[in-house]
C-alpha positions as MATLAB code, in Angstrom:
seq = 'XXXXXXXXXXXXXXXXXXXXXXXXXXXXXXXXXXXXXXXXXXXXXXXXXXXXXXXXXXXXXXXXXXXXXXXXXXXXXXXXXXXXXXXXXXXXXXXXXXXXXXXXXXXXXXXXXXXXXXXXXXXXXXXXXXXXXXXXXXXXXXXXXXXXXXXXXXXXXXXXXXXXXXXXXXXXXXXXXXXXXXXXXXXXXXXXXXXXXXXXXXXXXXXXXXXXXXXXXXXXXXXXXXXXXXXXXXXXXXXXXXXXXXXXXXXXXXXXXXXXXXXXXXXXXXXXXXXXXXXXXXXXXXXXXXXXXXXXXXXXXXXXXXXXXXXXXXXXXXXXXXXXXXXXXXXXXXXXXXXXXXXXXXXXXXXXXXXXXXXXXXXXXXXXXXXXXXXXXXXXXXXXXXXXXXXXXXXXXXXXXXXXXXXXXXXXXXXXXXXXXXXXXXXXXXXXXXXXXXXXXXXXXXXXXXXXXXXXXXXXXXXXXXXXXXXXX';
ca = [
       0.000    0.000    0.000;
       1.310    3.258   -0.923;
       2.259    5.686    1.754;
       0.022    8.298    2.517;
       0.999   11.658    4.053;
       3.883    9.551    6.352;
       6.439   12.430    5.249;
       4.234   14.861    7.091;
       1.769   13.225    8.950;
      -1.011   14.730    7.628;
      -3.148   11.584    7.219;
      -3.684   11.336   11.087;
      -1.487   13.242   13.627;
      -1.996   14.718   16.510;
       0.146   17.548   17.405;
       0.116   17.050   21.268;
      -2.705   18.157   23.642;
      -1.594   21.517   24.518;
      -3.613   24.051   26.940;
      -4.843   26.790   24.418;
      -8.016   28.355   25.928;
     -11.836   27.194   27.106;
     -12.549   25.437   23.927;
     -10.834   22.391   22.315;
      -9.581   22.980   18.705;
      -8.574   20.565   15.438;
      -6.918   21.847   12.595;
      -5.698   20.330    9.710;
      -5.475   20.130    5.842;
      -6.637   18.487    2.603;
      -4.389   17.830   -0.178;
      -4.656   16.287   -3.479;
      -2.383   12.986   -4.454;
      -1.259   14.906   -8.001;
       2.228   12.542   -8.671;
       0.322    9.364   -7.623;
       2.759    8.647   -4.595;
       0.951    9.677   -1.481;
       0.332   13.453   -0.406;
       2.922   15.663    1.244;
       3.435   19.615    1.091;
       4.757   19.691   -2.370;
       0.801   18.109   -3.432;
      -2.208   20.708   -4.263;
      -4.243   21.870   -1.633;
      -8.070   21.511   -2.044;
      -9.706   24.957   -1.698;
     -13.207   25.651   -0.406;
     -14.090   21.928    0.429;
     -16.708   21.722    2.879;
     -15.751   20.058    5.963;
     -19.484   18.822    8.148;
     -18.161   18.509   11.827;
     -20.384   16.156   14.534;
     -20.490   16.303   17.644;
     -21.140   12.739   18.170;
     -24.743   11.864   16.363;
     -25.273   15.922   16.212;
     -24.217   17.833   13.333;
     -22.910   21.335   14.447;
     -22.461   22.791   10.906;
     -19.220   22.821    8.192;
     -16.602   25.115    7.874;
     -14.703   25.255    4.543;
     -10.503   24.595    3.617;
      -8.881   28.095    2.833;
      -7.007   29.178   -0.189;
      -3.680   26.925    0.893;
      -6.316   23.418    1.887;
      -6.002   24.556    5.135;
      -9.029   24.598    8.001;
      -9.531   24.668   11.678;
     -12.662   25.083   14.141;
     -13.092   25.559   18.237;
     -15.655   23.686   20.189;
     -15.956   23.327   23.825;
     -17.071   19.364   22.787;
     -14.786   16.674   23.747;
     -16.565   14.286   21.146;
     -16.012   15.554   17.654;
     -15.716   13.992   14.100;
     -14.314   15.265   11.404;
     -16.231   14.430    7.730;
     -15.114   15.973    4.345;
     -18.307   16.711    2.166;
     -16.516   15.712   -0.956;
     -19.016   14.223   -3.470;
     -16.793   14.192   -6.950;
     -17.112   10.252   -7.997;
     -13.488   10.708   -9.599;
     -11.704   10.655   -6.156;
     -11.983    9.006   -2.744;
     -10.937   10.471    0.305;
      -8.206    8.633    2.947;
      -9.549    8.550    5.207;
     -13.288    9.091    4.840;
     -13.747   11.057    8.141;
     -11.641   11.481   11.703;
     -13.126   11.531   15.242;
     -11.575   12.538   18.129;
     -12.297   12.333   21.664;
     -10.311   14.799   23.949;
     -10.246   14.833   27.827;
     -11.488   18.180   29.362;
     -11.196   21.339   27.665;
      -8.155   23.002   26.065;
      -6.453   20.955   23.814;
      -5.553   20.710   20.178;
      -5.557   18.045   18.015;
      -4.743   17.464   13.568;
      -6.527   15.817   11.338;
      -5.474   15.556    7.836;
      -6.791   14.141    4.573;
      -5.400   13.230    1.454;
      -7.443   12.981   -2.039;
      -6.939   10.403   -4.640;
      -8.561    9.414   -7.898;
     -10.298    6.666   -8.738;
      -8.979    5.950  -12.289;
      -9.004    8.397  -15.489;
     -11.851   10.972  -16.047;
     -12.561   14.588  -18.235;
     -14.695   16.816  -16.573;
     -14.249   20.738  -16.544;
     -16.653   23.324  -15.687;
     -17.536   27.204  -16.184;
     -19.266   29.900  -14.210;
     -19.971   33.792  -14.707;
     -19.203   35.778  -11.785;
     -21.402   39.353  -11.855;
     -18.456   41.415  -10.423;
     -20.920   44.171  -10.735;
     -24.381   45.603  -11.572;
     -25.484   46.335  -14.982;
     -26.354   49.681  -14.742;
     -27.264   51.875  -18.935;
     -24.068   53.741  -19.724;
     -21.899   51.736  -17.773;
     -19.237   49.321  -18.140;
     -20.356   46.008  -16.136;
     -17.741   43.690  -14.818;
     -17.432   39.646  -14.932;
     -14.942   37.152  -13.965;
     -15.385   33.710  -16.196;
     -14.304   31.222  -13.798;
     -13.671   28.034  -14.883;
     -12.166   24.435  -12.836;
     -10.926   20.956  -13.698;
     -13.011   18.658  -11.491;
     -11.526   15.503  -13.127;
      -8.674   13.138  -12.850;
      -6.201   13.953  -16.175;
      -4.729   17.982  -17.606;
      -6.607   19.178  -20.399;
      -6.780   21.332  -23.050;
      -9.886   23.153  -24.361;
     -11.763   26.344  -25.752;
     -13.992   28.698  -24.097;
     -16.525   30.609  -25.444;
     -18.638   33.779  -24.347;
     -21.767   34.495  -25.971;
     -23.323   38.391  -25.197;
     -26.320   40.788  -27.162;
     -23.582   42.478  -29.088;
     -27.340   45.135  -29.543;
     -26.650   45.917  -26.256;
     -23.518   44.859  -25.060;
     -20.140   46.331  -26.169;
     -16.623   44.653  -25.679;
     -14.034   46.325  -23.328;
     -11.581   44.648  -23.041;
     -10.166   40.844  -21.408;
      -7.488   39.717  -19.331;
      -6.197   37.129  -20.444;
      -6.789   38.842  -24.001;
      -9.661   37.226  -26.401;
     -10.422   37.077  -29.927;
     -13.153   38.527  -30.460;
     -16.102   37.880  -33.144;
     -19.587   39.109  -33.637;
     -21.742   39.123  -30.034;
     -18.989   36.325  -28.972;
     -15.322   36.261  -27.325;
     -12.915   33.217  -27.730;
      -9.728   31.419  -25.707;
      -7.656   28.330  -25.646;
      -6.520   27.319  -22.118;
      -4.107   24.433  -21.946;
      -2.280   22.367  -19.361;
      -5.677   22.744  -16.691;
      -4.399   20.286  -14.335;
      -7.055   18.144  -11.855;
      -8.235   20.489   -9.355;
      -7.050   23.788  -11.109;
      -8.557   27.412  -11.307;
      -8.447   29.803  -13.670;
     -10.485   33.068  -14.263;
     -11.116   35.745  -17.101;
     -11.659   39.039  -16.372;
     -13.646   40.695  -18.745;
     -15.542   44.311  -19.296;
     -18.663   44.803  -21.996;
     -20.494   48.625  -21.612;
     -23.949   48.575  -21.277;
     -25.955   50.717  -23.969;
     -27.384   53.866  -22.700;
     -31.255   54.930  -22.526;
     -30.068   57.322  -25.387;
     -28.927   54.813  -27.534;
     -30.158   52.502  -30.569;
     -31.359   50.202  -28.865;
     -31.673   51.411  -25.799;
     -31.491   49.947  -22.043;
     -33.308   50.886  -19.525;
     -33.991   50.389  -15.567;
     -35.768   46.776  -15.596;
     -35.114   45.314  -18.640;
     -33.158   41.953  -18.446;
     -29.566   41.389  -20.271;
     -28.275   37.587  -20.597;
     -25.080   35.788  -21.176;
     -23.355   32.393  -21.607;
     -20.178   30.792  -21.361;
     -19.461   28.114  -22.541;
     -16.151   25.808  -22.265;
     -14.651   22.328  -24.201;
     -13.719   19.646  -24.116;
     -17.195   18.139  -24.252;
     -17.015   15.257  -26.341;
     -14.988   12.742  -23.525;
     -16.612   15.328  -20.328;
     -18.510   12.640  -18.199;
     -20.503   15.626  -16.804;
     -21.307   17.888  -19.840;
     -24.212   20.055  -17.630;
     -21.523   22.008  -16.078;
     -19.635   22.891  -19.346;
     -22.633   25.590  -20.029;
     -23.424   28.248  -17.846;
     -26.385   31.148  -17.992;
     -26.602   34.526  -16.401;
     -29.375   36.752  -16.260;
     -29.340   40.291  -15.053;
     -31.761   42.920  -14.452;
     -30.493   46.375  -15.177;
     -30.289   49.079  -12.491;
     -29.905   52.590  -11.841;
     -28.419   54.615   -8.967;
     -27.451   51.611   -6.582;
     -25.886   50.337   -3.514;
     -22.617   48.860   -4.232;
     -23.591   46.360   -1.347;
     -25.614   44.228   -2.914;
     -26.637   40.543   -3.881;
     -27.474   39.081   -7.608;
     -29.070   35.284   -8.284;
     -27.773   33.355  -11.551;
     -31.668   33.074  -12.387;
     -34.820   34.482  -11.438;
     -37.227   31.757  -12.327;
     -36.078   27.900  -13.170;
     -37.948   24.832  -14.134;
     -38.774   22.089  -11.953;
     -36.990   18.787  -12.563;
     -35.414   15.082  -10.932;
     -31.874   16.859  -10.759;
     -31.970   20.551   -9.763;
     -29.365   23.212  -11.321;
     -27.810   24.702   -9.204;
     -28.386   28.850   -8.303;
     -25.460   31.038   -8.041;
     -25.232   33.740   -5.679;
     -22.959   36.414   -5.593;
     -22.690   39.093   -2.684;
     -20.713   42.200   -3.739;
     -19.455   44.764   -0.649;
     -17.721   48.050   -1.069;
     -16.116   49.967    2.322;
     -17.915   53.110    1.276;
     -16.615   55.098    4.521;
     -13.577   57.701    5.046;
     -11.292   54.859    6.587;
     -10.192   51.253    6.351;
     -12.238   48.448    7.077;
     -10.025   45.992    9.024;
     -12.943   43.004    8.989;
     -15.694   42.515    6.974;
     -18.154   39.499    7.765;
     -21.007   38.577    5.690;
     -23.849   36.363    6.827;
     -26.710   34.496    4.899;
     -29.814   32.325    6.445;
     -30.313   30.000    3.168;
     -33.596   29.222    2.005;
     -35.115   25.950    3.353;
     -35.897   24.948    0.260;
     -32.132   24.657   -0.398;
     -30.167   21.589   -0.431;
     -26.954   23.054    2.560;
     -25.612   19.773    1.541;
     -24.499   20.974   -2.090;
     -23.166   24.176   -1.411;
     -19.920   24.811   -2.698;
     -18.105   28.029   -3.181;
     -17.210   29.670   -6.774;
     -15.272   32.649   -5.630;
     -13.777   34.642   -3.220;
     -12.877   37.744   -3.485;
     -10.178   37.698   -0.786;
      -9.031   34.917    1.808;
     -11.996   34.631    3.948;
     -12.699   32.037    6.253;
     -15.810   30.232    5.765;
     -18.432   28.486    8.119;
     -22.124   27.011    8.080;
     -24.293   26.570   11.207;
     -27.572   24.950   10.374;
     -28.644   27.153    7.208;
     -26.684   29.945    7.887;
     -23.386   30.676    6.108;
     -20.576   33.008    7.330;
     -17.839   34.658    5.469;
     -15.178   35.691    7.810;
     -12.710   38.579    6.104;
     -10.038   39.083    8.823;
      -7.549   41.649    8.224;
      -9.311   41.857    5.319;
      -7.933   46.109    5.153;
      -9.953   46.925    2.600;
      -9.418   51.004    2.106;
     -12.144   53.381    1.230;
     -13.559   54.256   -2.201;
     -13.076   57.676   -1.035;
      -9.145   56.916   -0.994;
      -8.646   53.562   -3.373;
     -12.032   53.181   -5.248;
     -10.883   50.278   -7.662;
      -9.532   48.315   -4.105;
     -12.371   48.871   -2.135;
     -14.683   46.576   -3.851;
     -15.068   42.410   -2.768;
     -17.873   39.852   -3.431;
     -18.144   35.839   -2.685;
     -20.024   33.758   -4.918;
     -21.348   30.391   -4.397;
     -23.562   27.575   -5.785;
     -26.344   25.286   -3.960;
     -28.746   23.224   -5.352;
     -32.717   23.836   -4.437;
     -33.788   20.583   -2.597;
     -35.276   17.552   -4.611;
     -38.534   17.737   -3.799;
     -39.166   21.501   -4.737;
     -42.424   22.388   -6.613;
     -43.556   24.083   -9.424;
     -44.787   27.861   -7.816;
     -42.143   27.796   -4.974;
     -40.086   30.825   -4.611;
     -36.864   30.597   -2.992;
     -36.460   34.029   -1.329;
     -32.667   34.870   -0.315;
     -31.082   38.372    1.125;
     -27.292   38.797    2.903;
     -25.978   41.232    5.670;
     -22.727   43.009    5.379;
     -20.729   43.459    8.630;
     -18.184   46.638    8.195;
     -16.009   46.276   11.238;
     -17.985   46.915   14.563;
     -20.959   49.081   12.426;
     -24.460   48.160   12.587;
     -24.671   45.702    9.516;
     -26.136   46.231    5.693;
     -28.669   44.452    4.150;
     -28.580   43.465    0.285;
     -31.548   43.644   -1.603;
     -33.744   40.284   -1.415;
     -33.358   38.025   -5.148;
     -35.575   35.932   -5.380;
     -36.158   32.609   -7.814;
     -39.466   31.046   -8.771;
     -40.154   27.304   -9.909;
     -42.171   26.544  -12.496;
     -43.015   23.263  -14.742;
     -41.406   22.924  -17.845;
     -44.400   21.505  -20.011;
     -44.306   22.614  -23.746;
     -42.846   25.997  -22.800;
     -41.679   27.046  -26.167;
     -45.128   26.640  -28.420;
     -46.865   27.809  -24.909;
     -44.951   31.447  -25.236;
     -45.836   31.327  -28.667;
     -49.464   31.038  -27.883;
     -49.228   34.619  -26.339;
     -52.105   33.125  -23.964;
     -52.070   35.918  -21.765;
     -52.937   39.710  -21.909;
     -52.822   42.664  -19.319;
     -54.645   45.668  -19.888;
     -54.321   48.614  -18.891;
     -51.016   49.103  -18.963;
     -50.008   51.220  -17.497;
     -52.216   50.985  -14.611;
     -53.617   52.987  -12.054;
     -56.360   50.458  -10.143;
     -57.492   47.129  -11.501;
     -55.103   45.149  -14.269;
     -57.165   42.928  -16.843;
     -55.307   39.481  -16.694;
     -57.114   37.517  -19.701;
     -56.143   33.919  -21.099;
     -57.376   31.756  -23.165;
     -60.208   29.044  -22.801;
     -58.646   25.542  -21.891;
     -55.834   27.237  -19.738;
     -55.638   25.837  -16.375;
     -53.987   28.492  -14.231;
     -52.135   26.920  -10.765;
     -50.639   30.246   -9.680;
     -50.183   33.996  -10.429;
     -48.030   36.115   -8.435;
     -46.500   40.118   -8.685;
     -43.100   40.794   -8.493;
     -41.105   43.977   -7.988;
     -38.021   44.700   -9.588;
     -36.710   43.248   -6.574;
     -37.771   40.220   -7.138;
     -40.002   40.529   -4.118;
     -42.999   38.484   -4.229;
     -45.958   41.809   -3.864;
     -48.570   40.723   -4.531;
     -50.547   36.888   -4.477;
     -53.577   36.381   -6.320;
     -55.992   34.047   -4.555;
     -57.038   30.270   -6.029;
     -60.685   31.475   -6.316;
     -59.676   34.320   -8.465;
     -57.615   31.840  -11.229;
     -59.582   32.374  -13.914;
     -59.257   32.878  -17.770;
     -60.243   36.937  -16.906;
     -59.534   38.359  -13.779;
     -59.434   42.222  -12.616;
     -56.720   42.600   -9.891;
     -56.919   45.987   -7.908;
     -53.205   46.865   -7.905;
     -54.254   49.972   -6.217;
     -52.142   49.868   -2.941;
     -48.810   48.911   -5.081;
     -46.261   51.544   -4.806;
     -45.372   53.168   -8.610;
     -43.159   51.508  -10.772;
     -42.154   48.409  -13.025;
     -43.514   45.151  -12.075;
     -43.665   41.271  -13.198;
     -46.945   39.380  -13.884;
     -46.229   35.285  -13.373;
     -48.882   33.018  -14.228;
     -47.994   29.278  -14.218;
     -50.342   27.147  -15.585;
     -50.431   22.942  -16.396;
     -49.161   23.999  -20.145;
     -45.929   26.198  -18.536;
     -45.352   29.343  -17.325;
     -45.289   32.826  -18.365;
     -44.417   36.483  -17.566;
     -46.053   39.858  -18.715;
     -44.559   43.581  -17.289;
     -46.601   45.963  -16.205;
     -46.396   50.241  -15.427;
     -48.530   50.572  -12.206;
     -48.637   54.677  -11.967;
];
């Protein structure tokens, strides 16, 4: 049997009980077996794997490796396990989990893991990171982040697709060719485990221009990367983002990969990404950022895109905790392109979600020891797939007047089953819910006590689901 982390004993090893305080702690680190002979230093640490700690039966929440596979956790416990959450069927963990069981309070203990692969396997995969709004006029800012989740180094192509209508090209780092509404790059040598981002700028057209964006209306984009022929996991190799355009905003903020998603056997997962900006006269030394997850989220899949800067990452039941500790982050006022940070993270909705469920989700930013900021709510809405293409091209649904001052017309046509119908604000808060009894093919909704602005009709009926916008003066 091969030797596993002997050289630095990071399989198993305690480093000695040593008094430290009123809690117990373990530390320790997860590497990657990358030359096949057992892990040591020299081997790649695994970033932003979720580590579930027990305290025996009990489950007392995960906290996450850092940037250098590095973790550790306090707990006045003296029973405590240590599991890895790590679910890619390419690798196996050694070992599987560690428990410990100290005597009495203050001492230390190291538990270490080591990943190896379980034969040969392709499988990369792609995300868009909203570095910022999308506000008319403005440049908008991504990061194309994409990872080799498999067993062998690869070579491959990305592309990303934009509304060149709306959209114009910056400028790239690394630097892309560049063809109509699309920008191109070859990557090579991605090794197993490896991370690599774009950075990339498009300008957003102005109210002004032909055509025009507004406030409200929604721009979209895709990457996508290769190979995909031999990927054993092709889903990932495509990503969407949709963005609703805004004006005068708050740089702290929160965006959702999609507002509305079908219902199926094997969720996608949502991608959230929280952007903060130290918008005072002085440096922020910490910055913590805290999230209560939807039930109707799967805690279990959530795994981390991107972080802005090292941060140290933890989950309590459904709550999530980004930790930036001497984080220093100086003032727009002083260093406005520095002052900026975001984390951004996937998590599948849970299996059993329905069609009509809305999965509601807001953050609060911690600046040092001020009172905290809270994001905007985004908000994502389930609906069933059935026929939706020749459905939309039914146009089944009208709304008149619009705009509106009291009572909105909702008409369909005869044979349409409605299940729901629900108002949304720009938001994406749900407004406004439109009782079962009133589901029918014309309704009159008094909109009346709705604030003025842009809104979002959704009806979902048995054929699919639709949305309709609507001016309430």
């Amino acid at each position: 049997m091969k030797k596993l982390l002997l050289a630095i004993g990071l399989l198993i090893a305690f480093s000695g009980f040593a008094q430290i305080d009123d809690y117990n702690t373990i530390s320790g680190s997860i590497r990657i077996d990358s030359d096949d002979n057992g892990c040591s230093l020299s081997d790649t640490p695994a970033i932003s794997i979720p580590i579930k700690i027990m305290h025996g039966a009990q489950s007392s929440g995960m906290t996450f490796c850092d940037e250098n596979g590095n973790y550790t956790f306090n707990s006045t416990e003296q029973n405590i396990t240590v599991m890895p959450q790590f679910d890619n069927p390419y690798y196996h963990l050694s070992p599987e989990s560690f428990t410990c069981t100290f005597q009495g309070i203050g001492n230390s203990a190291f538990a270490g893991f080591c990943i190896l692969p379980n034969g040969t396997h392709d499988d990369v995969e792609i995300s868009i990171v909203p570095v910022s709004a999308v506000r008319p006029g403005f440049d908008a800012f991504y990061k194309i982040v994409y990872k080799n989740s498999g067993t062998t180094t690869v070579d491959g192509n990305i592309t990303f697709n934009y509304n060149e209508n709306l959209l114009d090209f910056v400028m790239a780092s690394p630097q892309a060719v560049s063809t109509f509404a699309a920008l191109n790059w070859t990557y090579t040598n991605l090794k197993p485990f490896e991370t690599r981002e774009i950075t990339l700028t498009l300008n957003v057209n102005s109210p002004m221009e032909t055509p025009a964006v507004n406030i409200d209306d929604v721009v979209e984009c895709t990457a996508h990367i290769t190979p995909e022929d031999s990927d054993e996991a092709s889903t990932n190799n495509h990503t969407v983002l949709s963005q609703t355009v805004t004006g005068s905003y708050d740089p702290n903020e929160k965006s959702v990969s999609s507002s509305s998603q079908p219902v199926n056997n094997h969720p996608f997962p949502l991608q959230y990404t929280i952007r903060f900006q130290n918008t005072g006269n002085q440096v922020a030394e910490d910055v913590v950022i805290t999230d209560l997850l939807s039930d109707k989220l799967d805690i279990n899949t959530l795994q981390m895109v991107f972080l802005s800067h090292p941060c140290h990452v933890t989950l309590a039941a459904n709550k999530i905790e980004f930790a930036f500790d001497n984080i220093n982050l100086p003032a727009a006022s002083i260093d406005e392109p520095n002052s900026h940070g975001y984390v951004s993270f996937q998590i599948r909705p849970i299996a059993g979600i329905q069609a009509g469920d809305v999965v509601l989700n807001q953050a609060k930013i911690y600046f040092d020891f001020n009172f905290p900021i809270t994001t905007n709510p985004v908000s994502t809405v389930f609906y069933n797939p059935l026929a939706s293409e020749d459905f939309e091209k039914n146009n089944w649904i009208k709304c008149y007047p619009n705009p509106v001052q009291q009572v909105l017309k909702v008409e369909t046509n005869t044979g349409i089953k409605l299940q729901s119908a629900r108002i949304y604000n720009t938001l994406g808060q749900l407004v406004q819910t439109v009782e079962e009894k009133q589901l029918t093919t014309e309704m009159s909704l008094d909109v009346s006590a709705l604030q003025s602005g842009s809104y979002l009709i959704e009806m979902v009926a048995d054929q699919g689901k639709l949305t309709r916008k609507f001016i309430k003066l």
